[in-house]
PAMI-706674 format. One record per residue (C-alpha): residue number from 1; residue in three letters; chain; x, y, z. Coordinates in steps of 0.25 Angstrom, whole numbers, plus 5000, padded with zeros to 4 digits. Example, Ala and Ser with C-alpha at 12.3 -4.5 7.8 and 13.67 -1.06 7.14 Angstrom:
> num;residuo;cadena;east;north;up
> 1;ALA;A;5049;4982;5031
> 2;SER;A;5055;4996;5029
//
This chain:
> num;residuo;cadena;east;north;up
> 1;UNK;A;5251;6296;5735
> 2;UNK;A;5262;6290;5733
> 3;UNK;A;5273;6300;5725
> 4;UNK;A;5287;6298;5717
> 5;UNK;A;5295;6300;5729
> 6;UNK;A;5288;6290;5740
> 7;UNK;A;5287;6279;5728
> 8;UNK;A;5302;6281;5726
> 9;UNK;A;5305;6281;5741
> 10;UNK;A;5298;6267;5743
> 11;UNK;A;5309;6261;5739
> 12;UNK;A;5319;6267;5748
> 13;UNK;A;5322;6253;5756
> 14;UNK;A;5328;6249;5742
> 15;UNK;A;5336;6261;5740
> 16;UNK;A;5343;6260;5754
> 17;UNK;A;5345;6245;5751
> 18;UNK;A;5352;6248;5739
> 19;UNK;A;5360;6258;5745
> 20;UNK;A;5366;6249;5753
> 21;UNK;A;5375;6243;5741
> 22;UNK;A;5389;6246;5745
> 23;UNK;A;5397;6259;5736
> 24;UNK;A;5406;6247;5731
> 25;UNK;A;5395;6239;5725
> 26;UNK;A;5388;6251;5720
> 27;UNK;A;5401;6255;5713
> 28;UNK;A;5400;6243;5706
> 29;UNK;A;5384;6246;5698
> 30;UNK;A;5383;6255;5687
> 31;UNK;A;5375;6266;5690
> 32;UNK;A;5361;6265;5690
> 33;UNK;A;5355;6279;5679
> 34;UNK;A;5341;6281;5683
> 35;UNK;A;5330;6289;5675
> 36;UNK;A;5317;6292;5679
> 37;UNK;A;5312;6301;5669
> 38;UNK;A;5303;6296;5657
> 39;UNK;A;5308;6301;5643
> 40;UNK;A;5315;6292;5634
> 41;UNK;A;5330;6293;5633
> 42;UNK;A;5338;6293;5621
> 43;UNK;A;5344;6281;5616
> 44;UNK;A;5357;6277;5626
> 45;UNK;A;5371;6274;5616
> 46;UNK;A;5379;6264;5622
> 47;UNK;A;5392;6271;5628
> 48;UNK;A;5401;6257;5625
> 49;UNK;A;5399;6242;5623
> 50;UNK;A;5392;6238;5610
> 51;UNK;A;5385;6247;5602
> 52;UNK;A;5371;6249;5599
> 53;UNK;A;5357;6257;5596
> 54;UNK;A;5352;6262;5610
> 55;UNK;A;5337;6261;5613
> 56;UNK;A;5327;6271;5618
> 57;UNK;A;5318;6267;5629
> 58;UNK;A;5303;6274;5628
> 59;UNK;A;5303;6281;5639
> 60;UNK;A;5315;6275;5646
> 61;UNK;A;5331;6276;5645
> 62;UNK;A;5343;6265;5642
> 63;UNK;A;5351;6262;5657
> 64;UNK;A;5364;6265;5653
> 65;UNK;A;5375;6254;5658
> 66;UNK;A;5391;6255;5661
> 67;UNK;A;5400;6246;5654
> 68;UNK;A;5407;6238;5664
> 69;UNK;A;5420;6228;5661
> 70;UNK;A;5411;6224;5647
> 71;UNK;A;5398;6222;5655
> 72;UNK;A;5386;6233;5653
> 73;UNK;A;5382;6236;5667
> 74;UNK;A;5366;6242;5670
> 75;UNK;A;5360;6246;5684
> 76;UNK;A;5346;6246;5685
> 77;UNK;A;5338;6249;5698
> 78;UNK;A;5325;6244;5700
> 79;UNK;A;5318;6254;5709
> 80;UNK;A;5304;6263;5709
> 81;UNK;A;5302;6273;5698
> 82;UNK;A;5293;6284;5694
> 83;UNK;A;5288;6283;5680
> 84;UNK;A;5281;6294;5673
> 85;UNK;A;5271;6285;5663
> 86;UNK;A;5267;6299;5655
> 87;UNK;A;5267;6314;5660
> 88;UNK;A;5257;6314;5672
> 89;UNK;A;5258;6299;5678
> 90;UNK;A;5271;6292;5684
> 91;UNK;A;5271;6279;5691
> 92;UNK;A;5277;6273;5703
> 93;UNK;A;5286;6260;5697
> 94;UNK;A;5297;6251;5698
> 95;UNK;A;5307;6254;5687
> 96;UNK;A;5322;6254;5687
> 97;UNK;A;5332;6265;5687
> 98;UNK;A;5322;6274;5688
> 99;UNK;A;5313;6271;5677
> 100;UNK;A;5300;6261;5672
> 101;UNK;A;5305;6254;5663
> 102;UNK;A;5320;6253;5667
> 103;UNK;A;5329;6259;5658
> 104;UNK;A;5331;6249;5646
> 105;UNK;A;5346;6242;5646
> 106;UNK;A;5353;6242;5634
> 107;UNK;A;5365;6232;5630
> 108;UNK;A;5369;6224;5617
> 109;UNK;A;5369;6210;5615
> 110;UNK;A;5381;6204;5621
> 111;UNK;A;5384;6214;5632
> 112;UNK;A;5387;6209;5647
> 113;UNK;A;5378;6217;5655
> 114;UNK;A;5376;6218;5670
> 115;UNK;A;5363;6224;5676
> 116;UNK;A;5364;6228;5690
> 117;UNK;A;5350;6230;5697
> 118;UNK;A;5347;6238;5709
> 119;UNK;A;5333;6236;5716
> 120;UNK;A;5329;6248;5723
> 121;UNK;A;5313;6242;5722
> 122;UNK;A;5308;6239;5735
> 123;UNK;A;5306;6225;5733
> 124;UNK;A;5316;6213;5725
> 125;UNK;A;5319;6212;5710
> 126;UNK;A;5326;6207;5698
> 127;UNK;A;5326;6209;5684
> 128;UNK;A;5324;6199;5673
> 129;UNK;A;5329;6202;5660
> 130;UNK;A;5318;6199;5652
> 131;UNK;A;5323;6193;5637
> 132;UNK;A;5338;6192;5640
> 133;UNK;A;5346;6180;5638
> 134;UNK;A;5354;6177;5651
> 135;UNK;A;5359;6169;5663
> 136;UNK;A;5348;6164;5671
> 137;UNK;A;5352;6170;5684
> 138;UNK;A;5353;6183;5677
> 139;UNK;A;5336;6183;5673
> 140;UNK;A;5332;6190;5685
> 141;UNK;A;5321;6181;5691
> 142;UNK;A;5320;6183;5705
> 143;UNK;A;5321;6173;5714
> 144;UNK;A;5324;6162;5700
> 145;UNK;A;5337;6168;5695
> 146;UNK;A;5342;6178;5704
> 147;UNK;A;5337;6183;5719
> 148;UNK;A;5328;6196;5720
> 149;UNK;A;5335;6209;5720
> 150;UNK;A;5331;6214;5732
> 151;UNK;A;5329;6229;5734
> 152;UNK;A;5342;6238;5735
> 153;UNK;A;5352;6227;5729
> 154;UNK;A;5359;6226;5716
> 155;UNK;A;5358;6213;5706
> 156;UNK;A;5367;6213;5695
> 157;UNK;A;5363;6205;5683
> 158;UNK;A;5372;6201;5671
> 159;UNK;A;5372;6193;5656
> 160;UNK;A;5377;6195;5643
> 161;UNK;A;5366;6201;5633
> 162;UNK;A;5365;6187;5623
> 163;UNK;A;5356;6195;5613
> 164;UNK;A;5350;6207;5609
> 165;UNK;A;5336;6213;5609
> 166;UNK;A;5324;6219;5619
> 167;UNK;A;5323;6214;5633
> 168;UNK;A;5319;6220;5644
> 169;UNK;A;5319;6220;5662
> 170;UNK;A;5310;6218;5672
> 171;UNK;A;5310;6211;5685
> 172;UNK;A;5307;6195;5689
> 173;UNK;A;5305;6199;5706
> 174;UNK;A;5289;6203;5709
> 175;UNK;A;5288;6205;5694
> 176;UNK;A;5273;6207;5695
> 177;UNK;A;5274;6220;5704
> 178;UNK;A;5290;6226;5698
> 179;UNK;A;5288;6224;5682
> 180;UNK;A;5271;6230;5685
> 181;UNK;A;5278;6243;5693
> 182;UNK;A;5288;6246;5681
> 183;UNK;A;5300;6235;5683
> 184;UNK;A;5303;6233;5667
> 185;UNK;A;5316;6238;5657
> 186;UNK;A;5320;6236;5644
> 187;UNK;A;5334;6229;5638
> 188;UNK;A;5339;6229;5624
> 189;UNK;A;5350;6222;5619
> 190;UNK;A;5355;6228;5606
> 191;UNK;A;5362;6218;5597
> 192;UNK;A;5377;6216;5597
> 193;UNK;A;5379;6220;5581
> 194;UNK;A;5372;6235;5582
> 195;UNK;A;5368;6234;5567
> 196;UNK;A;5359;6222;5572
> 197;UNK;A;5342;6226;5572
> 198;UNK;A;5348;6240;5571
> 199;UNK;A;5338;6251;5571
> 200;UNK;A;5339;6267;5572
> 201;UNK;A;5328;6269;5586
> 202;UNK;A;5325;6258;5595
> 203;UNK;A;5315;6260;5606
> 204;UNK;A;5311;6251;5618
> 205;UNK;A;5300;6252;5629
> 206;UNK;A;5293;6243;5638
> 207;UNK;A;5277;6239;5640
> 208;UNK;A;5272;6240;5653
> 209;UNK;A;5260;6242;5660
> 210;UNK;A;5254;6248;5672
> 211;UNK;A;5243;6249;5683
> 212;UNK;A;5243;6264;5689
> 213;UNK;A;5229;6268;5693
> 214;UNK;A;5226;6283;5691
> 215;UNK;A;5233;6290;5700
> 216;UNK;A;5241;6281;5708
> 217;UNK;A;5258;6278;5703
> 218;UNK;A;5260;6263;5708
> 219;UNK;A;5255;6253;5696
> 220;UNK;A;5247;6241;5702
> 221;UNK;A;5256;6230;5701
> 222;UNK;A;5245;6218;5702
> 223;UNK;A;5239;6223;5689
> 224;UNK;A;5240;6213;5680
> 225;UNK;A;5230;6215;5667
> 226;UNK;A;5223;6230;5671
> 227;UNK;A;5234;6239;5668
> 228;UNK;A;5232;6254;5665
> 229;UNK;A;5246;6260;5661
> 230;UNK;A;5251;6255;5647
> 231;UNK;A;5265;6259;5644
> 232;UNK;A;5278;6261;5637
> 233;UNK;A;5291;6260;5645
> 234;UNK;A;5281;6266;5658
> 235;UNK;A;5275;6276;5650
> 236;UNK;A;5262;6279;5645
> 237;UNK;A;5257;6288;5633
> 238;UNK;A;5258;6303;5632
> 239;UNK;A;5271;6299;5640
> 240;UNK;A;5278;6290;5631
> 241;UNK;A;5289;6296;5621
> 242;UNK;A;5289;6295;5606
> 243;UNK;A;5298;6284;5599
> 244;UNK;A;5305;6293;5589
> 245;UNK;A;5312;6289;5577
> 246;UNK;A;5317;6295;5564
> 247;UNK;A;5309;6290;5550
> 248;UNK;A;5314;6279;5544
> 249;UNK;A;5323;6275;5559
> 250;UNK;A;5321;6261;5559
> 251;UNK;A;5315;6259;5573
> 252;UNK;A;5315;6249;5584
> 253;UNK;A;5304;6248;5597
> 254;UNK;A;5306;6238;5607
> 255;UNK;A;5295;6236;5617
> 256;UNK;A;5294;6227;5629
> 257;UNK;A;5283;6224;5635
> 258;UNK;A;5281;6219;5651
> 259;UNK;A;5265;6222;5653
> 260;UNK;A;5255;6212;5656
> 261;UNK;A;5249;6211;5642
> 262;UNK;A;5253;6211;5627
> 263;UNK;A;5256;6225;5619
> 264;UNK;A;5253;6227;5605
> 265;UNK;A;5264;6239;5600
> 266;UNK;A;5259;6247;5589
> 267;UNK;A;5267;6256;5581
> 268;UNK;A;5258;6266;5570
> 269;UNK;A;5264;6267;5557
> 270;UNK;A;5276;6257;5556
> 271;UNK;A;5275;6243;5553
> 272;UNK;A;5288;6236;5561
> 273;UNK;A;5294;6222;5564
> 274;UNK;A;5296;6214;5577
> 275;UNK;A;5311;6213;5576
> 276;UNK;A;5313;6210;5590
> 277;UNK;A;5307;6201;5602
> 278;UNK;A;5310;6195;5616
> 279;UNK;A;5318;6185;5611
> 280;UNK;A;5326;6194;5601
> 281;UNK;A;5326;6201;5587
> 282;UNK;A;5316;6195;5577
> 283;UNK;A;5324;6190;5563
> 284;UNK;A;5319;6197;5552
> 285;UNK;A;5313;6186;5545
> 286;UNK;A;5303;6185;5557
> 287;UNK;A;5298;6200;5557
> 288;UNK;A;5285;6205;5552
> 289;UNK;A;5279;6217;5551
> 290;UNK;A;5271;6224;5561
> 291;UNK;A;5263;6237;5567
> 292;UNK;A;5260;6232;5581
> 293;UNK;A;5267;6219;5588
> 294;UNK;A;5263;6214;5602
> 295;UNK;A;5271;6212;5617
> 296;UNK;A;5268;6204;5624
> 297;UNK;A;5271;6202;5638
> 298;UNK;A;5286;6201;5641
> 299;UNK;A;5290;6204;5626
> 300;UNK;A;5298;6211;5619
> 301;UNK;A;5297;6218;5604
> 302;UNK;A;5306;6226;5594
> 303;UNK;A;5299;6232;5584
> 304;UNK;A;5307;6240;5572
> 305;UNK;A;5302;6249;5560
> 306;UNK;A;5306;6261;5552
> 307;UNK;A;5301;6274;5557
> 308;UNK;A;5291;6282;5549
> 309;UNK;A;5288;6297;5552
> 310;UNK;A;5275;6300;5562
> 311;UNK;A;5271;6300;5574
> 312;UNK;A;5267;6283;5576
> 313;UNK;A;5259;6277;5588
> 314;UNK;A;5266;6265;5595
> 315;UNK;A;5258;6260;5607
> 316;UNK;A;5250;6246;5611
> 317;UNK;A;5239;6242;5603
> 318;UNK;A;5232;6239;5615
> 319;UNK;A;5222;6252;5615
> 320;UNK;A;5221;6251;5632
> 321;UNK;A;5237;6250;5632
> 322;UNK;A;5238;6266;5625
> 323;UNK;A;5228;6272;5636
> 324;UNK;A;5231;6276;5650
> 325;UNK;A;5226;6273;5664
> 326;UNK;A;5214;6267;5657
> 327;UNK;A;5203;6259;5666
> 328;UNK;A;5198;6248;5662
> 329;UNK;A;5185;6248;5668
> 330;UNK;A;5177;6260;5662
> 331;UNK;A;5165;6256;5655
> 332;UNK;A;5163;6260;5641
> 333;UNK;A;5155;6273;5639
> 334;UNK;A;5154;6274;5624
> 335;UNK;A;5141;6280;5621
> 336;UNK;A;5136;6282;5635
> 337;UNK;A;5130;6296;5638
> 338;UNK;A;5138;6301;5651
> 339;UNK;A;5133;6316;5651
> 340;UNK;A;5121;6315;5660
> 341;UNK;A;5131;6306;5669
> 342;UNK;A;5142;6314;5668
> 343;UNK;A;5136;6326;5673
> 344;UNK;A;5129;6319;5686
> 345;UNK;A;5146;6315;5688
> 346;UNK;A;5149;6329;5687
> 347;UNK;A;5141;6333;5699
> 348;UNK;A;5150;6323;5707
> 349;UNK;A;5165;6324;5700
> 350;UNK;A;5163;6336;5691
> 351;UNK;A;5175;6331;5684
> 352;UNK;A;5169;6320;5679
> 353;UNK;A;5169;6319;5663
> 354;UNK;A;5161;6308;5655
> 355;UNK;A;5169;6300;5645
> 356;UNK;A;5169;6288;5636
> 357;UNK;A;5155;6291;5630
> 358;UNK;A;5161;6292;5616
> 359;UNK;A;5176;6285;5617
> 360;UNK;A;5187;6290;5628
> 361;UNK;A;5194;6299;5616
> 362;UNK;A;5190;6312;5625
> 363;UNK;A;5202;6306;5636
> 364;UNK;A;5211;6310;5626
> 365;UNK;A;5207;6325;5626
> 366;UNK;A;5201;6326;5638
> 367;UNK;A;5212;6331;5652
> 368;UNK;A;5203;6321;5663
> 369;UNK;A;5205;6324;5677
> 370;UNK;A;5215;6312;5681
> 371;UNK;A;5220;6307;5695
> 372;UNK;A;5234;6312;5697
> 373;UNK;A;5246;6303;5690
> 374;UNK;A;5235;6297;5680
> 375;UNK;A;5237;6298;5664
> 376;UNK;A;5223;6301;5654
> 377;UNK;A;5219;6286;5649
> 378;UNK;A;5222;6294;5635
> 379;UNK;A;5232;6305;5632
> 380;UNK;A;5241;6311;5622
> 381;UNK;A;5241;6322;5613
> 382;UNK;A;5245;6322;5598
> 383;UNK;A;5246;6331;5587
> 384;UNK;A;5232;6330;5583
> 385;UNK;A;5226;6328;5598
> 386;UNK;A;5225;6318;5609
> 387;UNK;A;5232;6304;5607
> 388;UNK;A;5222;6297;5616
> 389;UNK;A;5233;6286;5621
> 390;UNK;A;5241;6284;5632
> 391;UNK;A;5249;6271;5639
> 392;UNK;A;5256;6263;5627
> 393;UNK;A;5257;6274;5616
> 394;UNK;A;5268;6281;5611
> 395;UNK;A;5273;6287;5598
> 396;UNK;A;5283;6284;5587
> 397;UNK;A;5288;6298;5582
> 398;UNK;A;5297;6296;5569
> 399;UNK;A;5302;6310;5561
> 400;UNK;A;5309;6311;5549
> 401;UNK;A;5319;6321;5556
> 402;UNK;A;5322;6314;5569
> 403;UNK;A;5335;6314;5571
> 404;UNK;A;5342;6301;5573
> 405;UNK;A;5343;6296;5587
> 406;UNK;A;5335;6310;5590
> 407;UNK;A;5322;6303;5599
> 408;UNK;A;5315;6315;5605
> 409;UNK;A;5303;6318;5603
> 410;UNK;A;5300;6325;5589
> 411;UNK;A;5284;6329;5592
> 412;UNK;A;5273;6327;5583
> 413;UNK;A;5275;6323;5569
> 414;UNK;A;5271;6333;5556
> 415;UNK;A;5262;6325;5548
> 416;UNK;A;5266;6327;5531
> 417;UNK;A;5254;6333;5526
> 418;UNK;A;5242;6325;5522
> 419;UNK;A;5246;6315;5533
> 420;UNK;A;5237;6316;5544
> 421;UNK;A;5224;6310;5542
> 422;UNK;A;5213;6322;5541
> 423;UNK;A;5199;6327;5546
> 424;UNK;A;5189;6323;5532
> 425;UNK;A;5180;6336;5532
> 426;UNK;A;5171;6331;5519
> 427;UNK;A;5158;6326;5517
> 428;UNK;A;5154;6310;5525
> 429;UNK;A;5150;6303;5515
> 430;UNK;A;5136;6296;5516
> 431;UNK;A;5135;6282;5523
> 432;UNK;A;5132;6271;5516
> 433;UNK;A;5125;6259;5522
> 434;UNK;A;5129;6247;5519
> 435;UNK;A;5118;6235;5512
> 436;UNK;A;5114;6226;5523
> 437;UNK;A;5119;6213;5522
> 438;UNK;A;5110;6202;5515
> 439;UNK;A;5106;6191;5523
> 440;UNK;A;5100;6179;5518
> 441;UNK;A;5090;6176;5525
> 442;UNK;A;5094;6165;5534
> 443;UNK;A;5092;6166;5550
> 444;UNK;A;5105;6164;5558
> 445;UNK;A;5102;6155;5570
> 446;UNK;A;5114;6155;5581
> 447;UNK;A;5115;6146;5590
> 448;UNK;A;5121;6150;5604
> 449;UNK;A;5130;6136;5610
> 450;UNK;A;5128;6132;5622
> 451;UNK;A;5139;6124;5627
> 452;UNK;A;5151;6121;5624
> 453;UNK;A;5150;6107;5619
> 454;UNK;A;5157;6103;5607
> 455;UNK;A;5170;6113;5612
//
């Protein structure tokens, strides 16, 4: 079985090519911070240029950039990464500086920035700026608008930030096989007046999706529908962290999304507005309000409201997308008696348990066997007892007392009393039938068609 080590080592012919880059050009890139551990980091100040209220990346980090002769100068490197999707899984990807997703770039609108990028993959790359307004040769379509970067050298790409809002990275070289093994980032561009769409906490994570079977680490990059991990910035439910906020924080969530399929984000107990797309901020007169808006493919949304004290689900409203390596092939056993089955199993695999005869809640209580580096289809423990959830699922912690700019995790929240809805111990009261419905006495006659003329 493949482990961390020999993954990491597979690209070794890339890390001796890009030793080869002489000291004096290598004096001249800014160095390259790399993080390979899963937790969010706090929000990143700028330490000069223009002002302006950093993110936090769920699960991720800002890259931190030099200032160079009035140019922001970032180094990503493209190369194989472990990711940890939740406690008890990691997976074999592509990422860079460490990480899948990269590390989200942060700038304001108007800055010069110059990105150098280093592929230590073991095959060619580039990266396309995905939403950014800039010179053709700068949009980093391999083989249309620049050559491939081929594995050890260093591409440096340059252009002038023309607008603020939520963009994001990801390659345009065998896209198919790098963006499905974990080849994605996020860049916000704040607006050049810090008062502008100004909020207290503002969040950002990507949408991307994965094919690992149970036990295995490499995804199947051919998948193109059939997908079986669901996640937030390469995370999946128990292990994605909490967005927290204060009450009354006036919030902001940006969410990217590069799967294969539409998302519908849904966030319990706000209403927000849309304030923000692809192609920039959305004018006030335009908004609406909202509890779930749709990604699609390729898109970007900013959502903003105003905290409200609790503990709130966000998550897809796609009921497969909140579960964890879930086949897709199982049939249905709802109401099917399985005990005389199960015990003619047992004498074969004495582990075997029969389940699905009255719903698949029992997963969510119940520690199956599993193969090794595989996550229960549906986990979590709450206050009140098993979540039942998994892959796009998280939660939006808000307290009266957090602190400002304090983002750790406050634990579970204290209901006021006569909040939580309660166990009814009285009496059930009788059923009532309802009157059959008259009829009037007329036969209905339906005619099947046969063809499709008339059409």
């Amino acid at each position: 079985m493949t482990n961390r080590r020999d993954f990491l080592l597979g690209a070794g012919a890339a890390v001796l090519s890009a030793g080869l880059v002489s000291r004096v050009q290598a004096a001249g890139i800014p160095e390259a911070k790399i993080q390979d551990k899963p937790g969010t980091e706090g929000p990143l100040a700028p330490p000069d240029g223009r002002p302006y209220q950093p993110v936090v990346t769920l699960n991720g980090w800002t890259l931190p950039y030099r200032m160079k002769n009035g140019v922001k100068e970032f180094h990503l490197v493209a190369e194989p990464v472990v990711r940890e999707f939740a406690p008890g899984m990691t997976a074999h990807l592509w990422g860079y500086n460490g990480q899948s997703p990269g590390p989200t770039i942060e700038c304001v609108e108007g800055d010069r920035i110059r990105i150098f990028v280093t592929n230590k993959l073991p095959e060619h790359t580039t990266i396309h700026w995905h939403g950014i307004l800039l010179p053709s040769g700068m949009d980093g379509v391999g083989g249309v608008s620049q050559p491939q970067i081929k594995p050890g050298q260093t591409f440096v790409y340059e252009f002038t930030m023309k607008k603020s809002g939520t963009f994001m990275y990801h390659p345009h070289a065998d896209e198919m096989v790098q963006m499905a093994m974990g080849m994605m980032g996020f860049i916000v561009v704040h607006p050049k007046n810090p008062d502008f769409m100004r909020v207290d906490r503002d969040f950002v994570f990507l949408l991307s999706a994965y094919d690992i079977d149970p036990g295995s680490y490499t995804p199947r990059v051919s998948e193109m529908t059939d997908f079986n991990l669901w996640t937030f910035n390469s995370r999946v439910f128990p292990g994605i962290d909490p967005m927290v906020a204060r009450t009354g924080d006036k919030v902001r969530v940006r969410v990217g999304n590069l799967t294969m399929t539409n998302h519908p984000i849904h966030l319990h107990g706000h209403d927000f507005e849309v304030t923000g797309t692809d192609g920039g901020w959305v004018p006030k007169s335009a908004r609406w309000p909202e509890v779930t808006t749709d990604v699609a493919v390729g898109q970007m949304r900013a959502f903003e409201f105003t905290a409200v004290a609790g503990d709130w689900a966000i998550h897809c409203h796609k009921s497969h997308h909140t579960m964890n390596a879930m086949g897709h092939n199982l049939p249905t056993m709802i109401g099917v008696p399985q005990q005389e089955l199960a015990q003619k199993i047992r004498k074969l695999t004495p582990d075997y348990m029969a389940m699905g005869s009255k719903g698949m809640a029992d997963m969510g209580e119940m520690e199956m066997p599993l193969p090794d580096n595989t996550l229960p289809m549906m986990t979590g423990q709450g206050p009140f007892g098993p979540v039942e959830m998994g892959g796009m699922f998280t939660l939006l912690k808000v307290r009266d007392k957090q602190a400002r700019g304090d983002y750790t995790d406050p634990g579970w929240y204290e209901h006021p009393p006569r909040t939580v809805a309660w166990l009814y111990e009285g009496e059930e009261p009788e059923a009532i039938k309802a009157a059959p419905a008259p009829t009037s006495g007329h036969d209905l006659k339906v005619r099947k068609p046969t063809g499709h003329e008339g059409h």
